[in-house]
C-alpha positions as CSV (number, residue, x, y, z in Angstrom):
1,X,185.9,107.0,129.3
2,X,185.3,109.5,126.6
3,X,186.2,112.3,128.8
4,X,189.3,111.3,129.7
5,X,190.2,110.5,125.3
6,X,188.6,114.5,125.0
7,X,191.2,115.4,128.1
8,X,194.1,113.8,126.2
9,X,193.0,114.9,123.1
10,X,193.0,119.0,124.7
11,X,196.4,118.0,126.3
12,X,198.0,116.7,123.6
13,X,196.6,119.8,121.3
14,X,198.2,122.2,123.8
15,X,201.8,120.3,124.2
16,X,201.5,120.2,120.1
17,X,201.4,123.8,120.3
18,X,203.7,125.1,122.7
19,X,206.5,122.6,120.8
20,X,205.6,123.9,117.7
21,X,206.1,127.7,119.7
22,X,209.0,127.1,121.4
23,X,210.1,123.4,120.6
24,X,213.9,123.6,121.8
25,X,213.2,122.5,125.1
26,X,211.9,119.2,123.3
27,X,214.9,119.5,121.0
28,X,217.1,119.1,124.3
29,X,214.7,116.8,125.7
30,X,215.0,114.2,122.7
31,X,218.6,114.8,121.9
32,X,219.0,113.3,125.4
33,X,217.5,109.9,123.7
34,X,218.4,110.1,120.2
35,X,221.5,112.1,119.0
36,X,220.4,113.2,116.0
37,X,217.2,115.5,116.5
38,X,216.5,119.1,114.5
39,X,213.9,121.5,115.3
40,X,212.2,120.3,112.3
41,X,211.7,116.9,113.9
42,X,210.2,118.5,116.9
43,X,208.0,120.8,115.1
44,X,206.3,118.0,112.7
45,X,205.6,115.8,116.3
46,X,203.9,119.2,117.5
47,X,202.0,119.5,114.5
48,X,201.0,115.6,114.6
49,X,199.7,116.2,118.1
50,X,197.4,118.7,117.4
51,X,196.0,117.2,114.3
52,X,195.6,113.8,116.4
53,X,193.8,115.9,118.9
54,X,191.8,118.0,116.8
55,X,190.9,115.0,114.9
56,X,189.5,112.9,118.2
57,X,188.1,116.3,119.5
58,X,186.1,117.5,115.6
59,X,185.8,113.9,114.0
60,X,185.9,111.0,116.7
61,X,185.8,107.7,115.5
62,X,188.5,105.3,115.6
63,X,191.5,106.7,113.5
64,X,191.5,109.7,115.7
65,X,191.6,107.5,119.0
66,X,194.0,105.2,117.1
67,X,196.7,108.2,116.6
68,X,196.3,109.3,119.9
69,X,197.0,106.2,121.6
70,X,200.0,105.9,119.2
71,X,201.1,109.2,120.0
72,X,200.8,108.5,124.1
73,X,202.5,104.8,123.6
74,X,205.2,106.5,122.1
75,X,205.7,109.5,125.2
76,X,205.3,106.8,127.8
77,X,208.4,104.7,125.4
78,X,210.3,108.0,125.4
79,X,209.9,108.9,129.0
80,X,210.9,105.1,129.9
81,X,213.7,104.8,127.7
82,X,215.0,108.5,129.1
83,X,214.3,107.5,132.2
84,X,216.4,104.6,131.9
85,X,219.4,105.9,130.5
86,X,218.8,109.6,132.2
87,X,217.6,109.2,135.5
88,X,217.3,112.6,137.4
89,X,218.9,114.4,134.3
90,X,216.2,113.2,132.2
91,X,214.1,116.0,131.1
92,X,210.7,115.7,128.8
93,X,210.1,118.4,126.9
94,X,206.5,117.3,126.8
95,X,204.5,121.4,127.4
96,X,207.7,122.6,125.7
97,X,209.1,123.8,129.0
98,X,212.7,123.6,129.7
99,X,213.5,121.4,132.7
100,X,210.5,119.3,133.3
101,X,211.9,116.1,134.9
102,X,209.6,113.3,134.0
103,X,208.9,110.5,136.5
104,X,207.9,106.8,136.5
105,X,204.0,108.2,137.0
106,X,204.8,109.9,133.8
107,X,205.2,106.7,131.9
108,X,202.4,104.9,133.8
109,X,200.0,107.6,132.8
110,X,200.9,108.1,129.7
111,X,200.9,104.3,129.0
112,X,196.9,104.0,130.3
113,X,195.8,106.4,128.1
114,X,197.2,104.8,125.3
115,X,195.4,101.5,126.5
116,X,192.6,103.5,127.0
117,X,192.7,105.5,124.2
118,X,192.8,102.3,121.7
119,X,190.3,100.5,123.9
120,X,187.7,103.2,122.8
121,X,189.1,102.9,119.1
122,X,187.6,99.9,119.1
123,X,184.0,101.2,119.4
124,X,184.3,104.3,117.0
125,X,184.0,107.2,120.4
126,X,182.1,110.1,119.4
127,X,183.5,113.6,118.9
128,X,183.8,116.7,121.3
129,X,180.4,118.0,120.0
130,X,178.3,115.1,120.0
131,X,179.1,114.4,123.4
132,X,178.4,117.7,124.5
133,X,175.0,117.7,122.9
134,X,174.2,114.7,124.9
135,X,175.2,116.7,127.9
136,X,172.6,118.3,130.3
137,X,172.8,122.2,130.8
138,X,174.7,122.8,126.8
139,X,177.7,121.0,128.5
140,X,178.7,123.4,130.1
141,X,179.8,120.9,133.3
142,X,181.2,118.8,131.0
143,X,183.8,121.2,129.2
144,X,184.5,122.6,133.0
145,X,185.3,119.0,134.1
146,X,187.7,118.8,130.6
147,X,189.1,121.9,131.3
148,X,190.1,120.8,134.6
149,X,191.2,117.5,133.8
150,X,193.6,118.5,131.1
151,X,195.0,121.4,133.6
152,X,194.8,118.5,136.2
153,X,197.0,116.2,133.5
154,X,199.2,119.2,133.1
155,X,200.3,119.0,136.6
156,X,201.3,115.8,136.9
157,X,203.1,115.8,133.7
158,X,205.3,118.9,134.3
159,X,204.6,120.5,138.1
160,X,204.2,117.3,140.6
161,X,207.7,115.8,139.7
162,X,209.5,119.5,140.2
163,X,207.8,119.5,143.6
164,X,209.1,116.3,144.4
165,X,212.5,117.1,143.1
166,X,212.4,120.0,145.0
167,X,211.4,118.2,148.1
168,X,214.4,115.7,147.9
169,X,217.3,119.2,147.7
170,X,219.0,119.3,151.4
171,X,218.5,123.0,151.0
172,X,214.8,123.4,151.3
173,X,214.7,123.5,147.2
174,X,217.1,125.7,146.2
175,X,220.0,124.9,143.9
């Protein structure tokens, strides 16, 4: 269970990121939702995610996981509620890439890792470099395996619902 916080955790440190690089696809994506969004907004959510992940990634413990799952309950309430009033135009804004449709797998999976996330808070999990000193061969699997998993999350999040939206076009996918 602590790999998938340390996957989230490297996720969420790369969305904050690329919003704070580029955040008017998230500016679009929100404005969708809630009228009334600047850049600035968008910038100070990217800079929340990557302290939050930085935090649970250097520092562990149970504020760290607590902000995470905060953050992710708040995405999958986002994604829900754009969903709901959205549908197909919805976008998310999430990597702070323009068009990515978010899907009801979107909200689910954001959702259990905020359970999961503040499941762990409970116990205090360790950070990114005491688990990988626990780790046989320097951790090297083990950063391999998060390095995949957050790629892996990645996909879901912004490629497997442009597939399937592709998928659905008469055409073949082209618009």
């Amino acid at each position: 269970m602590v790999g998938l916080l340390h996957i989230a955790a490297i996720s969420l440190v790369v969305a904050g990121a690329l919003k704070v690089r580029n955040p008017a696809p998230t500016v679009a994506a929100l404005a969708g939702v809630w009228s009334s969004v600047r850049t600035g907004h968008v910038i100070t959510i990217g800079v929340a995610e990557i302290a939050s992940g930085v935090a649970v990634c250097v520092a562990g413990g149970s504020a760290a996981a607590l902000s995470l799952a905060l953050l992710y309950a708040s995405f999958a309430g986002f994604v829900a509620v754009a969903l709901w009033r959205q549908g197909d135009a919805a976008r998310c804004g999430c990597f702070g890439v323009p068009d990515a449709p978010p899907s009801r797998l979107h909200v689910v999976m954001n959702a259990a890792i905020a359970v999961a996330a503040a499941a762990m808070a409970a116990s205090g999990p360790p950070s990114l470099p005491t688990t990988v000193a626990d780790q046989p061969i320097w951790g090297v699997p083990y950063l391999i395996l998060l390095g995949a998993g957050a790629t892996t999350l990645f996909l879901i999040v912004d490629r497997l619902p442009r597939l399937h939206a592709a998928a659905r076009l008469p055409s073949g996918g082209v618009r």
